[in-house]
ZAMARGU-4260 file (C-alpha; in steps of 0.2 Angstrom, whole numbers, plus 5000, padded with zeros to 4 digits):
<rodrens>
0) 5538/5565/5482 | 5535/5549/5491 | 5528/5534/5477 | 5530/5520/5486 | 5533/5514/5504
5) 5538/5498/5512 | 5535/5494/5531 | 5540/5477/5540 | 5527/5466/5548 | 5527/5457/5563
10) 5520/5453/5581 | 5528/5468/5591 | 5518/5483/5596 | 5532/5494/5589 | 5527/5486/5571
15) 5509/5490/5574 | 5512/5507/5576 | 5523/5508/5560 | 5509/5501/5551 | 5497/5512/5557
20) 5508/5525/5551 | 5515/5519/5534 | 5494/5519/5530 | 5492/5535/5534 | 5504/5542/5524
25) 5503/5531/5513 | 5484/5538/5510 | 5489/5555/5513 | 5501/5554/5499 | 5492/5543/5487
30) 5509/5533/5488 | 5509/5512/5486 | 5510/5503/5501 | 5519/5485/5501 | 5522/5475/5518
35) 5533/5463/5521 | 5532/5450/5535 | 5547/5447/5547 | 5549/5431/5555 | 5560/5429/5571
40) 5568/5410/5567 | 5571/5401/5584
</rodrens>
């Protein structure tokens, strides 16, 4: 059984599309959802 799930945020489309998923399942499975933001250093 999935409790919690953790999903990496940032500008690509790619990590839109994880979002959008992690919710989902997230909702599905009555699970916790945590993002953590991702930043590209120059």
């Amino acid at each position: 059984m999935i409790r919690s799930i953790l999903v990496a945020l940032d500008d690509t489309d790619s990590s839109q599309t994880a979002r959008r998923f992690a919710i989902a399942m997230a909702k599905r499975r009555k699970a916790k959802l945590s993002g953590l933001g991702v930043v590209d250093k120059p």
